[in-house]
N, C-alpha and C positions, 0 to 999 in steps of 0.2 A: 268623925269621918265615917263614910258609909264604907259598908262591908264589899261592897259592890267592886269589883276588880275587872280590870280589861288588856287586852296585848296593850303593847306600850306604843307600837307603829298605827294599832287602828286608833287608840287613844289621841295621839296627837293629830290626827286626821280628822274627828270628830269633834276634836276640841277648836278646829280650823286653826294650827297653826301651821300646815302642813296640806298641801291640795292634795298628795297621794302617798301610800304607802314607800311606792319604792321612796320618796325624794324623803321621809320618817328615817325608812331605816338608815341609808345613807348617810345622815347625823347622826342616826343614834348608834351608829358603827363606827365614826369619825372621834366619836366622845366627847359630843357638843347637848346633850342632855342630860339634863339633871333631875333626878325628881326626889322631893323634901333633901335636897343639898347633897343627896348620894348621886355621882356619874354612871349612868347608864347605860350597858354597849351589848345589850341582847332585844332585838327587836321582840322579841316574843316574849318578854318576861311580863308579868300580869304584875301590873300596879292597881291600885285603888281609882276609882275614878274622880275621888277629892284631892288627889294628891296636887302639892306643888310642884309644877313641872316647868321648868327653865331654858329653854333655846341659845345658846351661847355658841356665838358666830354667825357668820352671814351665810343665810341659803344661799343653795345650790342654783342656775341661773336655770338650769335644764333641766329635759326628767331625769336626768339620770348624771353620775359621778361622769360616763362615757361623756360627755358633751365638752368637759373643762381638759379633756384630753385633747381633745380635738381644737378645741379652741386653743390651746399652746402654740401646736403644729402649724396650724393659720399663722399664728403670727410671726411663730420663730422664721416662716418658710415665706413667709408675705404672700400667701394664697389668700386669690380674690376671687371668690364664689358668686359675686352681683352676676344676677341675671345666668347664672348658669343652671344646666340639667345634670345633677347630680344623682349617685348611689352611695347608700349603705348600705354594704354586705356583712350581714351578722348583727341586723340593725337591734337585737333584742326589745326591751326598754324604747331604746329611738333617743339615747344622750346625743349622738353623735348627729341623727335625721333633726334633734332640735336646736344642734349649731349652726348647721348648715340653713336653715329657714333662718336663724337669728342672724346670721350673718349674706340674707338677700337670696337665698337661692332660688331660681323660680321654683323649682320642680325636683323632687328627691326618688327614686324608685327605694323604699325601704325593705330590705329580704332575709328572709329567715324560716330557717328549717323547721324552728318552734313556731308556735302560737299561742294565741292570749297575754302574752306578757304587753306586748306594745302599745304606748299610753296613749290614751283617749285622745285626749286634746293632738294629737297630730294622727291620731287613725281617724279623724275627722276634719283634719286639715285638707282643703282642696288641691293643694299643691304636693300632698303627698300621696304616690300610690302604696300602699301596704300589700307586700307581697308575702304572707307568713303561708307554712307549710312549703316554702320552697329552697330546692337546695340551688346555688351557685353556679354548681358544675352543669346544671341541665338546664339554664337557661341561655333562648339563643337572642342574638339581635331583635331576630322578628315580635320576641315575648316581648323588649320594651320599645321596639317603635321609634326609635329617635335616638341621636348620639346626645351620650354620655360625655360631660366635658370633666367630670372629677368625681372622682370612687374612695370609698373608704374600707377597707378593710380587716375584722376585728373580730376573726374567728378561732374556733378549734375544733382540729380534726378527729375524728374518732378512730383508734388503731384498729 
């Protein structure tokens, strides 16, 4: 085995079992990885890069844990999102902005006070605007142009 060690979330990423780090850790915090037969639940912890490494359970369908949230409430509530113009507020990640495209929505305003976090593959999606560096409170109608037919909500405030 080579001496050679790596994070265990960029490991499985490079190993392609895994498209991105967040949806890594997200298993490997769930306690659905294993490597050489030991369960592993620290994203950061340096493995070898020969090691046997095991995926045990079905990914996640989003980028994020936020999306299988959101996708309950759809169903429990029989929200139908076709063809509607939706928000995420407190989109982080973007779990919740990747139910809402999974489940037809044309168009998402996604918003958040952070930046950087929000996955590629939908900050390149056409039907989504990426609204990062923005807080909630200070946005007016005119910022997004168009009614809003369903908003999601998944924040915390700071005291």
């Amino acid at each position: 085995m080579s001496g050679k060690k790596e994070r265990l979330d960029i490991l499985l990423v490079d190993k392609g079992i895994f498209t991105s780090r967040e949806r890594a850790k997200a298993s490997i915090m769930a306690g659905k990885i294993f490597v050489e037969g030991r369960r592993v639940d620290k994203a950061g912890e340096k493995v070898s890069i020969d090691s046997e490494i095991i995926f045990k359970g079905e990914e996640i369908p989003y980028v994020s844990r936020g999306g299988l949230k959101l996708e309950k409430a759809i169903k429990e509530f029989g929200v139908n999102l076709e063809d509607k113009v939706c928000m995420d507020i407190g989109a982080s990640t973007g779990g919740f902005t990747d139910c809402m495209l999974q489940n037809n929505a044309k168009k998402v305003f996604s918003i958040d006070v952070g930046y950087g976090q929000f996955a590629w593959k939908l900050r390149t999606d056409p039907r989504v605007v990426c609204m990062e560096r923005t807080n909630i409170r200070y946005v007016t109608p005119e910022d997004i142009g168009e009614k809003v037919d369903f908003a999601s909500i998944d924040v915390s405030f700071i005291s």
